[in-house]
BALOBA-1460 file (C-alpha; in Angstrom, 3 decimals):
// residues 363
<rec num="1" residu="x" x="232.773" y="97.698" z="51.403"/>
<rec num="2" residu="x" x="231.168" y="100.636" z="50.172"/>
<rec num="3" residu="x" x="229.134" y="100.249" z="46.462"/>
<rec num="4" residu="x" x="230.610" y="102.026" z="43.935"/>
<rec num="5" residu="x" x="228.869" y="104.819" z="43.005"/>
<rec num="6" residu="x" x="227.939" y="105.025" z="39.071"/>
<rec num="7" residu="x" x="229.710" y="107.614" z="36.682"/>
<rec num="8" residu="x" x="228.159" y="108.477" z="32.798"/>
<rec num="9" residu="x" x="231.617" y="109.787" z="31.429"/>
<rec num="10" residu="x" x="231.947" y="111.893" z="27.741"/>
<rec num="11" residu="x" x="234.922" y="113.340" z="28.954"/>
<rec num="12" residu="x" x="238.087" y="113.311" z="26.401"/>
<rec num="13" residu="x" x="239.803" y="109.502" z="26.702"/>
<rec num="14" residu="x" x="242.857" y="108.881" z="28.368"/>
<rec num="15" residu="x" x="243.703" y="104.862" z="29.216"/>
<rec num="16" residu="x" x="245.452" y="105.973" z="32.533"/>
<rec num="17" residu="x" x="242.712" y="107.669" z="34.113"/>
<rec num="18" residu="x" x="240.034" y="105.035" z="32.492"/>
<rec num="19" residu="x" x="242.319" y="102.300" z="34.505"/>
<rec num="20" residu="x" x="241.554" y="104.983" z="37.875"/>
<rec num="21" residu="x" x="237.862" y="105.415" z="36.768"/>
<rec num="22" residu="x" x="236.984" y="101.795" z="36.657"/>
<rec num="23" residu="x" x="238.931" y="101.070" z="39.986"/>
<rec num="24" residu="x" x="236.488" y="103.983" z="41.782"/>
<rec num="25" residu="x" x="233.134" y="104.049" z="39.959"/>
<rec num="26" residu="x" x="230.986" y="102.003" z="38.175"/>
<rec num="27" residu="x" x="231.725" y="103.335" z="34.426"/>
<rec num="28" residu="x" x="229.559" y="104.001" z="31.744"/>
<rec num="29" residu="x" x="231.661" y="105.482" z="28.955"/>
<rec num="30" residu="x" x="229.665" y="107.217" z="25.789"/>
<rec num="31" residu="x" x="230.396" y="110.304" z="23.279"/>
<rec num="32" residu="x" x="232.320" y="111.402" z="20.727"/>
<rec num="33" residu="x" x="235.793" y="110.489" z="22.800"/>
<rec num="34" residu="x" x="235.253" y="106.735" z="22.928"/>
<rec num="35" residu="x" x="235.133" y="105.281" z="19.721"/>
<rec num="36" residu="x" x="233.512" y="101.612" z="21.129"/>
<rec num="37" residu="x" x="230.874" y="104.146" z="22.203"/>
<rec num="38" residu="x" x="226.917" y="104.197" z="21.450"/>
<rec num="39" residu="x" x="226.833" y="107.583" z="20.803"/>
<rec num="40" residu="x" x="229.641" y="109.159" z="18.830"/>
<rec num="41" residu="x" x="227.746" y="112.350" z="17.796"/>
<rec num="42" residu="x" x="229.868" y="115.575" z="18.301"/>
<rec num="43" residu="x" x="227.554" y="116.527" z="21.303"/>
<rec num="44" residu="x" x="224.840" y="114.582" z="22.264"/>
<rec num="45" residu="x" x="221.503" y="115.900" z="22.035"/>
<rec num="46" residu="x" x="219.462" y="115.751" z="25.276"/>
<rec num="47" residu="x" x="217.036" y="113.098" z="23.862"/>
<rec num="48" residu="x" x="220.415" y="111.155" z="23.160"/>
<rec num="49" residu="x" x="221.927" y="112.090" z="26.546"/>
<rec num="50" residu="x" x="218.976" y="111.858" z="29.169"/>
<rec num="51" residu="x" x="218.765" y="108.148" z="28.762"/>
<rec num="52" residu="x" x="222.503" y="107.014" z="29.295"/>
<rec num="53" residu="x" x="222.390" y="109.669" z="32.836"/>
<rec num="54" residu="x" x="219.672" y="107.677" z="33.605"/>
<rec num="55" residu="x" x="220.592" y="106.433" z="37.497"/>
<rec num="56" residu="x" x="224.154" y="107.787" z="37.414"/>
<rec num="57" residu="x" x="225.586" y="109.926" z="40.480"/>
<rec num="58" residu="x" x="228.289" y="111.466" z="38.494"/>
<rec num="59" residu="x" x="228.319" y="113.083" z="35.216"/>
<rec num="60" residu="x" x="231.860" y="113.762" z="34.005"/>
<rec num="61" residu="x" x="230.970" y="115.849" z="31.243"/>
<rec num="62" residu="x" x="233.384" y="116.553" z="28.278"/>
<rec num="63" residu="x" x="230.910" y="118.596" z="26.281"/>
<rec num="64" residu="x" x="227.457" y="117.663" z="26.151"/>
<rec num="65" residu="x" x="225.339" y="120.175" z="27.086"/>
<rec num="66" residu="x" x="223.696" y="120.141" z="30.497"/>
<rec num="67" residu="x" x="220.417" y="121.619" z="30.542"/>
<rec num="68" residu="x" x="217.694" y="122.314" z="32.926"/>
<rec num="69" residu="x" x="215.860" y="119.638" z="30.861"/>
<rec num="70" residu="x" x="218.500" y="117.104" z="31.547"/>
<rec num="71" residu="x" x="219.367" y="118.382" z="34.974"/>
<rec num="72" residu="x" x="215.294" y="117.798" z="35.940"/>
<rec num="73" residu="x" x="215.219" y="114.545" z="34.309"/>
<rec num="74" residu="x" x="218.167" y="112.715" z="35.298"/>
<rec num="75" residu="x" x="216.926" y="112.848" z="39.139"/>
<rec num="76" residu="x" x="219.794" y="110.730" z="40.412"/>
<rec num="77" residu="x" x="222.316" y="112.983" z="39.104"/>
<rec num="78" residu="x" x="224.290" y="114.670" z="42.305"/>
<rec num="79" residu="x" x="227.454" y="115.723" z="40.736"/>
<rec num="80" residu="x" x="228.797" y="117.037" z="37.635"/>
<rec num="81" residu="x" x="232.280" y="116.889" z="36.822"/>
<rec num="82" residu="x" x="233.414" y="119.207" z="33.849"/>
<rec num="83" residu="x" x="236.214" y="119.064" z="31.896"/>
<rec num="84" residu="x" x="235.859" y="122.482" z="30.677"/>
<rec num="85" residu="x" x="237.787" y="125.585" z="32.496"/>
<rec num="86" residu="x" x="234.641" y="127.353" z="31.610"/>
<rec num="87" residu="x" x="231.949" y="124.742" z="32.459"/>
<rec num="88" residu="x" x="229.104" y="127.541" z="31.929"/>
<rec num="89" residu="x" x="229.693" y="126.981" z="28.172"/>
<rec num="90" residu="x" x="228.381" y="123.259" z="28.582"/>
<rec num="91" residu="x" x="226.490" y="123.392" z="31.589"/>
<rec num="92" residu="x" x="223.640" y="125.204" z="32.798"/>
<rec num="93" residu="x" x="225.171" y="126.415" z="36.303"/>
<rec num="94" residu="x" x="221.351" y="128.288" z="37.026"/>
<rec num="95" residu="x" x="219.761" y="124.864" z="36.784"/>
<rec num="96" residu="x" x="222.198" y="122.709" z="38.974"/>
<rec num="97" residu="x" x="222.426" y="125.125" z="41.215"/>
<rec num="98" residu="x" x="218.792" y="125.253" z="41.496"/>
<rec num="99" residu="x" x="218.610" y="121.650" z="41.716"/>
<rec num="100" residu="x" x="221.424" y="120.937" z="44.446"/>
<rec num="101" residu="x" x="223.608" y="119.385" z="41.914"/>
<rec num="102" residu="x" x="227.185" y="120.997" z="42.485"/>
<rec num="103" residu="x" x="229.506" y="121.751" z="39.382"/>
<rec num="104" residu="x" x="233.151" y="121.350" z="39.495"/>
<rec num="105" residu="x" x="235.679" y="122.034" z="36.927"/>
<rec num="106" residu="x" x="239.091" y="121.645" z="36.527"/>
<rec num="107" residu="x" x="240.714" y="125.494" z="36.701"/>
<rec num="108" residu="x" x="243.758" y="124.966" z="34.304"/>
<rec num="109" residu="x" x="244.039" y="121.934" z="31.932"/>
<rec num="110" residu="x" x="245.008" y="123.548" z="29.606"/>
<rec num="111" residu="x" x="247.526" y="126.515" z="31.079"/>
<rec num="112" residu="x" x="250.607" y="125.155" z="29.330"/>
<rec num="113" residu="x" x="249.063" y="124.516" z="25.811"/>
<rec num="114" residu="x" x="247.210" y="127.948" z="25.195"/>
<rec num="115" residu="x" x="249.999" y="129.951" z="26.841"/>
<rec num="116" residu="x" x="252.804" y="127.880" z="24.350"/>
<rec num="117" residu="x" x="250.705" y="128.548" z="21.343"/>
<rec num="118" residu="x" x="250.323" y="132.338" z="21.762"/>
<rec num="119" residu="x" x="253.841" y="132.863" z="22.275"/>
<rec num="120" residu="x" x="254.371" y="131.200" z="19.004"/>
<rec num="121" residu="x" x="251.876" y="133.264" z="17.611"/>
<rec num="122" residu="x" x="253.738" y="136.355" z="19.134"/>
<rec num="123" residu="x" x="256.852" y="135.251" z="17.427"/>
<rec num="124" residu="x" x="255.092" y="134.682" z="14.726"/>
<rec num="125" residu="x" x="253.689" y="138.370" z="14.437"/>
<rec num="126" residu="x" x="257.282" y="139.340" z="14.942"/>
<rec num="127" residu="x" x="259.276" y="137.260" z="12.059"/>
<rec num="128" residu="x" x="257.633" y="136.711" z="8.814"/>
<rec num="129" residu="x" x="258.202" y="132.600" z="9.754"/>
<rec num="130" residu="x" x="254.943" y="130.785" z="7.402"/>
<rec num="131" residu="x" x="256.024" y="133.000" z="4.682"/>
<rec num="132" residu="x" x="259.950" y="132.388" z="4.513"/>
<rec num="133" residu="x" x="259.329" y="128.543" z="5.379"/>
<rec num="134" residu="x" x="256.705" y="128.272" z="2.299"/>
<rec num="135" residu="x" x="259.161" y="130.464" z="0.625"/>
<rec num="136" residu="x" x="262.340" y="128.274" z="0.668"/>
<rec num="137" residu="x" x="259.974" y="125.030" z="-0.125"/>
<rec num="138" residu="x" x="259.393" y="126.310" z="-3.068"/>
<rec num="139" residu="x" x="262.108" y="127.981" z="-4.481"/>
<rec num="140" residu="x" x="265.016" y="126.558" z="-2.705"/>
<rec num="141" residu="x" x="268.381" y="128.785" z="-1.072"/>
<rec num="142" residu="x" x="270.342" y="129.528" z="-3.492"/>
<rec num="143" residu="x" x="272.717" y="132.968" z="-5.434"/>
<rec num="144" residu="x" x="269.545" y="133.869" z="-7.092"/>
<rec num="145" residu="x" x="267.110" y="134.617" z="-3.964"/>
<rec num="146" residu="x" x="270.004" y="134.924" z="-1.506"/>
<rec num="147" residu="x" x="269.756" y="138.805" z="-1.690"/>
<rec num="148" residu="x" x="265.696" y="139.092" z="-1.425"/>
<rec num="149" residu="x" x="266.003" y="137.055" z="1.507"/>
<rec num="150" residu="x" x="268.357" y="139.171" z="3.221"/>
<rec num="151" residu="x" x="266.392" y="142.319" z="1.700"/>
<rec num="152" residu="x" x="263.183" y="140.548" z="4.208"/>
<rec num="153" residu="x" x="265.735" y="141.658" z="7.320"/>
<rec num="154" residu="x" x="263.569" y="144.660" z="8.030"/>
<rec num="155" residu="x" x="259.952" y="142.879" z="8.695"/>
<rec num="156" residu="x" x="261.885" y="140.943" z="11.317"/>
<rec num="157" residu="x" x="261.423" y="142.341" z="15.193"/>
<rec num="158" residu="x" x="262.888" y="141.242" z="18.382"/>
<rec num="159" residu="x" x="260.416" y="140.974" z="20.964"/>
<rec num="160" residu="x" x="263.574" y="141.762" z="23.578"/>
<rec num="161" residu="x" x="262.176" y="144.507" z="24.986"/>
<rec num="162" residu="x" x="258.767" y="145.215" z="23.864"/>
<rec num="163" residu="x" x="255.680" y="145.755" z="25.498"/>
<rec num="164" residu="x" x="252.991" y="143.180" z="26.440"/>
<rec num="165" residu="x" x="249.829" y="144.272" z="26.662"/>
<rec num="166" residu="x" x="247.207" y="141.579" z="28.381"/>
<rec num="167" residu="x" x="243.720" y="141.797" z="28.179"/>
<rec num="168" residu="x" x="242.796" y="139.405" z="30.880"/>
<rec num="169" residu="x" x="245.490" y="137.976" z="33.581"/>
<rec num="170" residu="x" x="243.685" y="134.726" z="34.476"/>
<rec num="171" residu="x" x="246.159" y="131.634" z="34.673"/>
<rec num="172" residu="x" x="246.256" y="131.364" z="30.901"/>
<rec num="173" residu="x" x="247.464" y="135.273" z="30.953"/>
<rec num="174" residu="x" x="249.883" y="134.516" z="33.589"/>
<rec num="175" residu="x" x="251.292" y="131.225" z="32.314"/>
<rec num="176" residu="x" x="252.123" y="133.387" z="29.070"/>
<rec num="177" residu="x" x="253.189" y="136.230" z="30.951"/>
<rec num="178" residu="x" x="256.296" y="134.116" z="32.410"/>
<rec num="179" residu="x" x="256.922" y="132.812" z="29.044"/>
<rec num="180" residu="x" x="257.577" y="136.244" z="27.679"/>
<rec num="181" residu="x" x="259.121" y="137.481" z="30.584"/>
<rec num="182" residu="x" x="261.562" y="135.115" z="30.191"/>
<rec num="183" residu="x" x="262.235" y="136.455" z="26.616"/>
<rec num="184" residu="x" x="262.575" y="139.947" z="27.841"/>
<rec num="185" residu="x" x="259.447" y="141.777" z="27.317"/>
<rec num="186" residu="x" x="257.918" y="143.805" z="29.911"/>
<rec num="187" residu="x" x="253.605" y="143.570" z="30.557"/>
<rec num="188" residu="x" x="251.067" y="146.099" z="30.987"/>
<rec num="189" residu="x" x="247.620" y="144.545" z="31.788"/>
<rec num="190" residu="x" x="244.236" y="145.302" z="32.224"/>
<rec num="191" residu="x" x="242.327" y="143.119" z="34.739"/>
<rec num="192" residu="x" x="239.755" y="144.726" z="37.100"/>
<rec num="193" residu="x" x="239.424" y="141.210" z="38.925"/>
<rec num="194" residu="x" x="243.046" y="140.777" z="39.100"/>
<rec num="195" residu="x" x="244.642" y="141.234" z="42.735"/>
<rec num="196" residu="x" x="247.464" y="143.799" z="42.966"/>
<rec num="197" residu="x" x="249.621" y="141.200" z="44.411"/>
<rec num="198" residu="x" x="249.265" y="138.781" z="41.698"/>
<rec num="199" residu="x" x="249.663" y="141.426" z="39.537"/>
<rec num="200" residu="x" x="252.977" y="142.537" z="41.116"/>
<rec num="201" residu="x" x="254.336" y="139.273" z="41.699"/>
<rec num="202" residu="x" x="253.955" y="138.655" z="37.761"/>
<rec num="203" residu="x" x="255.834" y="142.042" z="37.473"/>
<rec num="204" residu="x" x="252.886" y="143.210" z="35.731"/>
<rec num="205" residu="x" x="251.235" y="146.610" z="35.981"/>
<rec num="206" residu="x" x="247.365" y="146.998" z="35.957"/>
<rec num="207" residu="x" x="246.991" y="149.721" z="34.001"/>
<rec num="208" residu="x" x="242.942" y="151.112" z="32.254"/>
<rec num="209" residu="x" x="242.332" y="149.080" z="28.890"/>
<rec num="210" residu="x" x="242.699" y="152.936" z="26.737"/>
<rec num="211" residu="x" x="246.190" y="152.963" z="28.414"/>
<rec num="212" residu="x" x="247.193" y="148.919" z="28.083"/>
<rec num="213" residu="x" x="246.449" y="149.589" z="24.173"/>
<rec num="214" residu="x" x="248.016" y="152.570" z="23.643"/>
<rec num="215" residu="x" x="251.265" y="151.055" z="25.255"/>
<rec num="216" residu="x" x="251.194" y="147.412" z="24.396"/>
<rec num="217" residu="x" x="253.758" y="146.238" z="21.016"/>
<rec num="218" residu="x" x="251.201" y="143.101" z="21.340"/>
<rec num="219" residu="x" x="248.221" y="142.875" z="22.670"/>
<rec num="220" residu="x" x="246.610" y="139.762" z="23.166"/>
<rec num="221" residu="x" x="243.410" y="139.219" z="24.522"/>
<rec num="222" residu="x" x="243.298" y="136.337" z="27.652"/>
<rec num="223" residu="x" x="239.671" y="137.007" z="28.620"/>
<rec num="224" residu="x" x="235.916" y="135.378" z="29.307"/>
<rec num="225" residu="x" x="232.991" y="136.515" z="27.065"/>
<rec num="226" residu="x" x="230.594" y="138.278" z="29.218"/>
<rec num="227" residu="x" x="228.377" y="141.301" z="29.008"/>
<rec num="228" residu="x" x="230.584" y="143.980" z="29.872"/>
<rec num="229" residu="x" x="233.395" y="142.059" z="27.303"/>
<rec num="230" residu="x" x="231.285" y="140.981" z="24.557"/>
<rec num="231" residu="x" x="233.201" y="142.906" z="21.438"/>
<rec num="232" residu="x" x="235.317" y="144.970" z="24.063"/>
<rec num="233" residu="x" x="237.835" y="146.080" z="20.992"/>
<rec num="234" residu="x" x="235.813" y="147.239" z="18.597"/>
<rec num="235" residu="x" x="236.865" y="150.605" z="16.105"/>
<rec num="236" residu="x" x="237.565" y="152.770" z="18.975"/>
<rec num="237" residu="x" x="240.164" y="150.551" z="20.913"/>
<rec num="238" residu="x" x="241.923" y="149.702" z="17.400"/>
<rec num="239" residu="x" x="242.745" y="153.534" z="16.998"/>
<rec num="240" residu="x" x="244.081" y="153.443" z="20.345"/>
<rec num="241" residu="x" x="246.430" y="150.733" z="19.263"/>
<rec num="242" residu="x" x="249.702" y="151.718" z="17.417"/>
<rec num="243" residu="x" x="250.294" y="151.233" z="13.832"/>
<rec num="244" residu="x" x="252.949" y="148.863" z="15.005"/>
<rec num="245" residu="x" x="250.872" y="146.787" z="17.215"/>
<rec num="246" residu="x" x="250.064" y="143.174" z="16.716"/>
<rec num="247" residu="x" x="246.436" y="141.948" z="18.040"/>
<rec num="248" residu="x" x="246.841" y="137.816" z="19.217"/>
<rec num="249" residu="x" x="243.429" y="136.119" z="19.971"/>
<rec num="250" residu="x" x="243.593" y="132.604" z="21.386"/>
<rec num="251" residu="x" x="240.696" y="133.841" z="23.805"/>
<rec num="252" residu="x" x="237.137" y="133.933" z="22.255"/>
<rec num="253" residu="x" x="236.224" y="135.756" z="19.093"/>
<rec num="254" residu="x" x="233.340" y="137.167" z="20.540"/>
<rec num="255" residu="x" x="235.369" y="140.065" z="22.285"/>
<rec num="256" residu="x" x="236.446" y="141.471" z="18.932"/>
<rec num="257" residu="x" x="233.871" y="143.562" z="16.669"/>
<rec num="258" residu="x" x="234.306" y="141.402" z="13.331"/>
<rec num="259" residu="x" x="233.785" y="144.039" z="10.995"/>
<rec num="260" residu="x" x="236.403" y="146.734" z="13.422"/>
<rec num="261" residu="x" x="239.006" y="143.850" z="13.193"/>
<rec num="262" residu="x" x="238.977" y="143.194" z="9.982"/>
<rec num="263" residu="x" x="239.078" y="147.625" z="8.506"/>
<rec num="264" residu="x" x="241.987" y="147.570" z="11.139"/>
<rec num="265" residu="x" x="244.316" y="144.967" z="9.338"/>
<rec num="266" residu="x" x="243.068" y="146.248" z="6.167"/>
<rec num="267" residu="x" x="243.940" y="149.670" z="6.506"/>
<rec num="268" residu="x" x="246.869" y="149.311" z="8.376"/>
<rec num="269" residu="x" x="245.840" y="150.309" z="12.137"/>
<rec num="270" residu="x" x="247.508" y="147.594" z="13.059"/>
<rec num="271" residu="x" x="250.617" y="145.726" z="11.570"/>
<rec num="272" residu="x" x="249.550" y="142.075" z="12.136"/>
<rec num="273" residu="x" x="247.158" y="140.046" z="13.519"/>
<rec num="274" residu="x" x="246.531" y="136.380" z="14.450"/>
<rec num="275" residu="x" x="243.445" y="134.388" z="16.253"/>
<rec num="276" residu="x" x="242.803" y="131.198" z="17.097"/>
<rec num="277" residu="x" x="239.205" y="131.436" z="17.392"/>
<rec num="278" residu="x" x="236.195" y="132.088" z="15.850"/>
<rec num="279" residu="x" x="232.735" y="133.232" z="15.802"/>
<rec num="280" residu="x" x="229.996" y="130.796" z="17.534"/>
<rec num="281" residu="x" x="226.572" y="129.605" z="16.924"/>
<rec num="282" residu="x" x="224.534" y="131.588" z="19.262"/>
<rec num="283" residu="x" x="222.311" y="127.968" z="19.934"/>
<rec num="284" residu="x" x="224.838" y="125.224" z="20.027"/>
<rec num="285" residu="x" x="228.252" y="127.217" z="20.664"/>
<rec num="286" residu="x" x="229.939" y="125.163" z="18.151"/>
<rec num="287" residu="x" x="232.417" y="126.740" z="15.699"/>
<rec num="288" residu="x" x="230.814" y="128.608" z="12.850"/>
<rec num="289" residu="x" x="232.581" y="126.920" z="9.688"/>
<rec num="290" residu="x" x="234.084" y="129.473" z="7.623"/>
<rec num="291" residu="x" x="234.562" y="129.773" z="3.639"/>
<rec num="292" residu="x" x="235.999" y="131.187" z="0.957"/>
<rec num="293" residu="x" x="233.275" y="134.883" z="1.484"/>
<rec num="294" residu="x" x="234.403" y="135.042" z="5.019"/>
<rec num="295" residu="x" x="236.178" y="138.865" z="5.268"/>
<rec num="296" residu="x" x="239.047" y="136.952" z="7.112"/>
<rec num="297" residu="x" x="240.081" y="135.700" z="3.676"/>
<rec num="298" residu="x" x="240.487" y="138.783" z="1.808"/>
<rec num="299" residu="x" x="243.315" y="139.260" z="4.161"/>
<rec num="300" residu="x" x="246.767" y="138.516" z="3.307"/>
<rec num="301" residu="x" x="248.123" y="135.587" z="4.803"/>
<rec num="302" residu="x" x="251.156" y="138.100" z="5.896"/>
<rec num="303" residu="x" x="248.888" y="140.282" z="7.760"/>
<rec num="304" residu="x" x="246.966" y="138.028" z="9.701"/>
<rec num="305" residu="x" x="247.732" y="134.335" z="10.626"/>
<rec num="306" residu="x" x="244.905" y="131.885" z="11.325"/>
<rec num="307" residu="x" x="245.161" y="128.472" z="12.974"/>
<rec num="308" residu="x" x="242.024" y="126.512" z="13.584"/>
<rec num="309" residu="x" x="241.061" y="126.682" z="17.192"/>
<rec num="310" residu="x" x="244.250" y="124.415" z="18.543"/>
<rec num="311" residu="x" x="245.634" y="126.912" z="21.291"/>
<rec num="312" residu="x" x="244.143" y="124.443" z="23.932"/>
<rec num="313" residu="x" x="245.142" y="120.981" z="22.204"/>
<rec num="314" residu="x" x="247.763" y="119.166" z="23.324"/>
<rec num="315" residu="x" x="248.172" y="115.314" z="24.336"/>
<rec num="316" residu="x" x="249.030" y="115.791" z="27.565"/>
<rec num="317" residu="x" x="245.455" y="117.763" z="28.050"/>
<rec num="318" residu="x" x="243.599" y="114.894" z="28.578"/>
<rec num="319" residu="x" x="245.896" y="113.617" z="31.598"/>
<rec num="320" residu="x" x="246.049" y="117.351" z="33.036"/>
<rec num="321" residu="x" x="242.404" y="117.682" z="32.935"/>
<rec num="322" residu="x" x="241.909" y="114.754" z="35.385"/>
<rec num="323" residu="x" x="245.060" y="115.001" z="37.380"/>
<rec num="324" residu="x" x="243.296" y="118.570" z="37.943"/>
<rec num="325" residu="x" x="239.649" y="117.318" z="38.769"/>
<rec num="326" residu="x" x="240.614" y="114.485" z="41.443"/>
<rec num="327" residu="x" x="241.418" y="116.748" z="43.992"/>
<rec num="328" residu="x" x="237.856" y="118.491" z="43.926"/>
<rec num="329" residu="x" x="235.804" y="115.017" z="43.642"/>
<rec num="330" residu="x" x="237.948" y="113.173" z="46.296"/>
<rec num="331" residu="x" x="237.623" y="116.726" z="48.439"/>
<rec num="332" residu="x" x="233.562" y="116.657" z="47.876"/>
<rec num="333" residu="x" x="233.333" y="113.173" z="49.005"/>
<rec num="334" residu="x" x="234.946" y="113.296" z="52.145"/>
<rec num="335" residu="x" x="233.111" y="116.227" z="53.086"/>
<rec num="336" residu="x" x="235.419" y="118.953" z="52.344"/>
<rec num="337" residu="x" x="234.747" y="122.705" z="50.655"/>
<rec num="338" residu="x" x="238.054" y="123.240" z="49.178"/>
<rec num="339" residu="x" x="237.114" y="122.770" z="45.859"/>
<rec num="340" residu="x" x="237.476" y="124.475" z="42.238"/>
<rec num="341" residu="x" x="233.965" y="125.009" z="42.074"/>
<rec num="342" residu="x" x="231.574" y="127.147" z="39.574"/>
<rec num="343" residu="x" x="228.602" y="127.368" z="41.916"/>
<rec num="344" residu="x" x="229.459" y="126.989" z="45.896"/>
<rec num="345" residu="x" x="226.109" y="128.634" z="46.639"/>
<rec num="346" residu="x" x="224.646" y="125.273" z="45.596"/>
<rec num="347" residu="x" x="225.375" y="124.145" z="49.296"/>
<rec num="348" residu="x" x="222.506" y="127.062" z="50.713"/>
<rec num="349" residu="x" x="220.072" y="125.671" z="48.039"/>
<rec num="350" residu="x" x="217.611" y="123.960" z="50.157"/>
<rec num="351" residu="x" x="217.347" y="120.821" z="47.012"/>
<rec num="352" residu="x" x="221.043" y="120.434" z="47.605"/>
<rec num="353" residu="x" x="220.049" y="117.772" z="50.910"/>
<rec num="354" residu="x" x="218.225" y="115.847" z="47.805"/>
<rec num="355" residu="x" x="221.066" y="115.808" z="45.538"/>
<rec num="356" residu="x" x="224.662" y="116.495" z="45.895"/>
<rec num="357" residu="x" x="224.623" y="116.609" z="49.650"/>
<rec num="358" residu="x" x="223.991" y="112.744" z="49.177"/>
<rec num="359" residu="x" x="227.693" y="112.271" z="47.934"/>
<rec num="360" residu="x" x="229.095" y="115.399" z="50.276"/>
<rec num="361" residu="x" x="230.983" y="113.487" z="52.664"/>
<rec num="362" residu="x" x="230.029" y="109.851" z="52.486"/>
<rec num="363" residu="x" x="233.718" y="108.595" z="52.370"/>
């Protein structure tokens, strides 16, 4: 019988798949997800990391960052496993690829969870919902505030009807697209990596970003940070936008200018905003905490609605995530390519024969 090969996992906990784990690979569990663990820090540091992926095969990484220091000093490593749909914001794909070390990711853990949230976000850009549930809390339903409630009928919008405008159609855009779909709207996106087909099948039409804006009742932005996105809607798109429009962000806060986002709401460019995320530590890429000086908080609570980075949470995530990677790592080891993969030129790199081709196809 074949010796199990050894896994270091950080990954987010789930007691089904640690029951699957420990029947496949000899388990090391550590990180903030395990509470029995060593190291409970938010994300290990590589000092605190390098010696538990000492002699492992398999990192399934949840998000401790993999570095070309840790890549070059955990020689035995041959595989990394992320949990991440964007493993570059964890993992240093330059360095494993340069290494031989081949990254795969899940593509989708958390489809149903982001796409839920914005729609509720949506809706909640179209009815005045926080406001009229704090509202009765506090003073009740009653003769006295029965008219003012009724008076509140004209901030309320259908979304029957109403444009969609996506910026970004990846499978978080699309999962939301159907959701809305369903509810009657009609989309407008802008996606220059999106096929036409997809597109089309989605009953979407690609349209330029200057036009999607212009167009688009919401707009919600469904899109990766890189170059040519980093603060992509800046003062220029909002005046594009109409003074109806409502901007939804459960993307990345990087691909809205802070300063353009925040003269929009306040001088009415747009009607209503809401985000889910926020700005970064360039270094560590962890959440910047905010406080009472941050601009967002001179905004009424009316005009934009804030919830604290949950769009991908959800309890089933941490089954998904899994269910998702099996089919890649059970693929790799018997040899096959068909794989959800961040870096499949790792298999020309001429270190791969050292590395991950060691696993590629042994069972």
């Amino acid at each position: 019988m074949m010796e199990k090969l050894k896994m270091l996992w950080t990954g987010e906990y789930n007691q089904y798949w640690e029951q699957v784990f420990e029947g496949k690979f000899d388990l090391v569990k550590a990180g903030r997800a395990f509470p029995d663990a060593d190291a409970a820090t938010h994300r290990m540091t590589e000092d605190e990391l390098i010696p538990i992926l000492q002699g492992q095969d398999i990192f399934l990484d949840g998000y401790d960052r993999v570095t070309q220091r840790v890549v070059s000093e955990c020689a035995d490593l041959k595989l990394v496993l992320s949990i991440r749909d964007g493993p570059e914001e964890s993992v240093d794909i330059d360095a494993c690829t340069e290494a031989g070390v081949p990254v795969l990711f899940p593509g989708g853990r958390c489809i149903h969870s982001v796409a839920e949230l914005t729609t509720a976000l949506i809706l909640m850009c179209a009815k005045p919902i926080l406001h009229q549930v704090n509202k009765i809390r506090s003073e009740g339903y009653n003769e006295k505030n029965k008219k003012a409630f009724a008076a509140l009928n004209s901030e309320y919008f259908e979304v029957y009807g109403k444009t969609l405008g996506m910026v970004g159609l990846g499978r978080n855009g699309q999962a939301l697209v159907r959701n809305m779909t369903a509810m009657g709207m009609r989309t407008v996106a802008y996606d220059p990596y999106c096929p036409e087909e997809t597109a089309k099948s989605l009953g979407v039409t690609l349209l330029p970003l200057d036009d999607v804006l212009r167009q688009a009742d919401y707009v919600v932005l469904a899109a990766r940070v890189t170059p040519e996105t980093s603060r992509m809607i800046g003062a220029r798109e909002f005046a594009l936008m109409k003074p109806t429009a409502c901007l939804i962000n459960t993307a990345r806060s990087e691909l809205v200018d802070l300063d353009a986002f925040v003269n929009a709401l306040k001088t009415n460019q747009i009607r209503k905003a809401a985000t889910d995320v926020y700005e970064k530590d360039p270094v560590t890429k962890v959440d910047i905490p905010l406080d009472d000086n941050h601009p967002y908080f001179s905004i009424s609570p009316d005009k934009l609605i804030m919830t604290p980075h949950m769009a991908g949470m959800s309890v089933e995530r941490a089954y998904h995530v899994y269910e998702l990677l099996k089919p890649s790592y059970e693929n790799f080891l018997k040899g096959s390519k068909e794989l959800v993969i961040k870096n499949p030129e790792v298999f020309d790199v001429p270190a791969f024969a050292k590395r991950g081709g060691k696993l590629f196809g042994i069972r």
